[in-house]
C-alpha positions in Angstrom: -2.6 7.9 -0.4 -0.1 10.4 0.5 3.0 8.8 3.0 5.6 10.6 4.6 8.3 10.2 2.3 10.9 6.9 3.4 13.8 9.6 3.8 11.5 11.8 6.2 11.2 8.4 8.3 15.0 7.6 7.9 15.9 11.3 9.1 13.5 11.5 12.1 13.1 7.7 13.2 16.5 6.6 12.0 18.8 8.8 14.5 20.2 7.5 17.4 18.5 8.4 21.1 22.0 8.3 22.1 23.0 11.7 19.7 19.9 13.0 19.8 19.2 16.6 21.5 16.4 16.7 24.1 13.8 18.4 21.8 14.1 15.2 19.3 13.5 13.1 21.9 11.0 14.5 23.6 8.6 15.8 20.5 9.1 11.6 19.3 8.9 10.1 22.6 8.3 6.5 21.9 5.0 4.6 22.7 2.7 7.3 22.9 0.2 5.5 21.3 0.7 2.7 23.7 -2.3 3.2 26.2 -5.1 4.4 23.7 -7.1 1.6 23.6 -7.2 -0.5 19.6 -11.4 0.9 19.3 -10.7 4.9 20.1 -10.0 7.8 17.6 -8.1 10.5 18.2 -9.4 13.9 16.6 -7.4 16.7 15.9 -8.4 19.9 14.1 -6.4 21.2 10.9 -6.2 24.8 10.2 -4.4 26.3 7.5 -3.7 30.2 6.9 -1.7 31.4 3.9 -1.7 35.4 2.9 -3.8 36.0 -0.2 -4.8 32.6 -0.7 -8.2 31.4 0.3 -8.0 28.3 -1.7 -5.4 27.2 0.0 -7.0 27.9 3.2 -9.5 25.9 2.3 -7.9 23.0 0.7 -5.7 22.5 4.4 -8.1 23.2 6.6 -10.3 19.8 8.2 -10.1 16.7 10.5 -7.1 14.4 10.7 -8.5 11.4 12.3 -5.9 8.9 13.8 -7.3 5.2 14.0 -5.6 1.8 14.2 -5.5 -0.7 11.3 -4.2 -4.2 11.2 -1.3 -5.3 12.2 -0.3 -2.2 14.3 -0.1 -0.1 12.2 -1.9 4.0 12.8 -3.8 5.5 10.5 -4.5 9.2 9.2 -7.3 10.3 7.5 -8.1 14.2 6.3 -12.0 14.8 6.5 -13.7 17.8 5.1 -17.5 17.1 6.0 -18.2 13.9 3.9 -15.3 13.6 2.3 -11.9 12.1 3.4 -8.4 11.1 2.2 -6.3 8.5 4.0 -3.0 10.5 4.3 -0.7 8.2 6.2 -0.2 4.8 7.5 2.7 4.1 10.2 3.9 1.7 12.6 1.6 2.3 15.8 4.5 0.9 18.1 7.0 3.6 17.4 4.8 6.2 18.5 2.2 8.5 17.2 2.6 9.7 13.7 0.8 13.2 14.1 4.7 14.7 14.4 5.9 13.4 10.9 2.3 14.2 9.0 2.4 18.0 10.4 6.2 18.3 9.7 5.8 17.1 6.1 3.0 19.3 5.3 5.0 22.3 6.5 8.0 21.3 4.3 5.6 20.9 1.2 4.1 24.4 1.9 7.8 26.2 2.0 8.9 23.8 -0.7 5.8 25.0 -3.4 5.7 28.6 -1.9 9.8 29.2 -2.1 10.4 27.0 -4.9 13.5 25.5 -2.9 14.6 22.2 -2.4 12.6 20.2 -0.1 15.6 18.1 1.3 17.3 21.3 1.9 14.3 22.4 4.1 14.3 19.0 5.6 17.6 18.8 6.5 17.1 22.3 8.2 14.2 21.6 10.2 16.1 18.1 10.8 19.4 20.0 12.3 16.9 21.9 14.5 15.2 19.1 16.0 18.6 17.7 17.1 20.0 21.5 18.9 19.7 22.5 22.3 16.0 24.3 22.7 14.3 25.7 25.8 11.3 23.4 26.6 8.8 25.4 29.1 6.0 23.8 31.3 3.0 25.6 31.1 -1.2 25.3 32.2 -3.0 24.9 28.8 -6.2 23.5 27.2 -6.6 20.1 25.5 -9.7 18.3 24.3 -11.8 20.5 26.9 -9.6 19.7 29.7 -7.1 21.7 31.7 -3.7 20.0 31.2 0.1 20.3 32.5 1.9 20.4 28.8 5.7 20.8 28.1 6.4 23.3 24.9 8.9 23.4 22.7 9.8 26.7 19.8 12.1 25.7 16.4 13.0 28.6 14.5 14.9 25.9 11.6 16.1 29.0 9.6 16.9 31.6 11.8 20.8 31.2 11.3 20.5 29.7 8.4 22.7 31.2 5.4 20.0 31.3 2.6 17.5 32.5 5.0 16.7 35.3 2.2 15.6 32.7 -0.1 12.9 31.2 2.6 11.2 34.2 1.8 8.7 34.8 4.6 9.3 31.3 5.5 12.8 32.8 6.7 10.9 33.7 10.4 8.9 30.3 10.1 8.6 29.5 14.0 7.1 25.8 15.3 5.7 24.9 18.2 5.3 21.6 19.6 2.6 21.1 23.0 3.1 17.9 24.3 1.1 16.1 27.7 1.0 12.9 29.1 -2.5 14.3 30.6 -3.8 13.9 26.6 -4.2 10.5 24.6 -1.1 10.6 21.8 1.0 12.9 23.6 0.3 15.8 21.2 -1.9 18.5 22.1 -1.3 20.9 19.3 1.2 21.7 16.9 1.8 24.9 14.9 3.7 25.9 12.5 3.6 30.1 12.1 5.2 32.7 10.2 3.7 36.0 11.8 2.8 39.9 10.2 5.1 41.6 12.3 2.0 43.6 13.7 -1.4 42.8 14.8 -2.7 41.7 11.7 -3.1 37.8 11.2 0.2 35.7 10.1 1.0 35.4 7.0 1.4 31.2 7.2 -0.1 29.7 9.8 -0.3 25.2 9.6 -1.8 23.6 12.8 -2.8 20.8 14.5 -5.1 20.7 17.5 -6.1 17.9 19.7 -10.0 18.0 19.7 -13.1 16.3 21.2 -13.9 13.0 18.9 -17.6 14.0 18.4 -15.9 16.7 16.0 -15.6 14.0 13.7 -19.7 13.3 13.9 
């Protein structure tokens, strides 16, 4: 079972409300699990693009199904047609866990691509999460239903001093869509280094709120 690593939780559930920017506390609002009821799923859709590497591609792309356990806890499993992996289990009372999951995946992917130290990256997307970031409302989609979202943009290396050594991670851009018109909070979240043109991006990690007979 793959778990968000204990310093991960310390970093992003351990900081003070109090000193925390308004994009930290609105991409972990608290309790956004709190009126799904125990005997739902909630069904999101992972995609995974990564220049020149189909297996990759492959390997990240799924369903990451979010179901309650005992004693409060949430649940995430990764399912590729019949076959699944339970990659997380969190507390269901601090909120939903879909944040850390996608946030950890993204600091694996720069970690094995760059070769660079992944609690250097997470420290960086860390510091980014706690400054001042424009948060638009917007009309989107969500589950087949027309929802009011608030959306948030972290660029965690754009003034960063070994931004060269990021390699194309150096333009990594992520984008949190967040409603209280969706179950979980979450409607998408995306992670996405682009060409530069109109050809695809060259890294793209997301997760998409989805209808639950996706999971059938």
């Amino acid at each position: 079972m793959m778990r968000v690593p204990i310093c991960l939780l310390v970093l992003l559930l351990g900081t003070s409300a109090l000193h925390a920017a308004e994009p930290y506390d609105l991409i972990f609002r608290t309790g956004t699990l709190s009126g799904v009821p125990a005997d739902d799923q909630l069904i999101y859709s992972r995609a995974m693009t990564l220049l020149g590497n189909p297996q990759r591609e492959q390997a990240g792309t799924g369903l990451i199904v979010l179901s309650f356990a005992a004693d409060d806890m949430a649940e995430l499993d990764f399912r590729q047609g019949d076959r699944h992996r339970i990659v997380g289990l969190f507390p269901s009372t601090v909120g939903n866990p879909l944040a850390m999951y996608f946030l950890e995946t993204v600091i694996n992917d720069i970690a094995r691509d760059t070769g660079g130290s992944p609690y250097y990256i997470r420290n960086r997307i860390k510091e980014s999460l706690l400054e001042p970031a424009e948060i638009t409302e917007l009309e989107t989609q969500a589950g087949g239903q027309n929802i009011t979202a608030h959306q948030i943009i972290l660029r965690p290396f754009q003034g960063d001093r070994h931004r060269d050594r990021m390699l194309l991670y150096g333009d990594l851009a992520m984008t949190f869509t967040m409603s209280d018109d969706v179950p979980g909070w979450y409607a998408s979240l995306v992670a996405e280094v682009p060409s530069g043109d109109t050809a695809p991006p060259l890294y793209r990690n997301t997760l998409t709120l989805t209808d639950p007979e996706a999971s059938q």
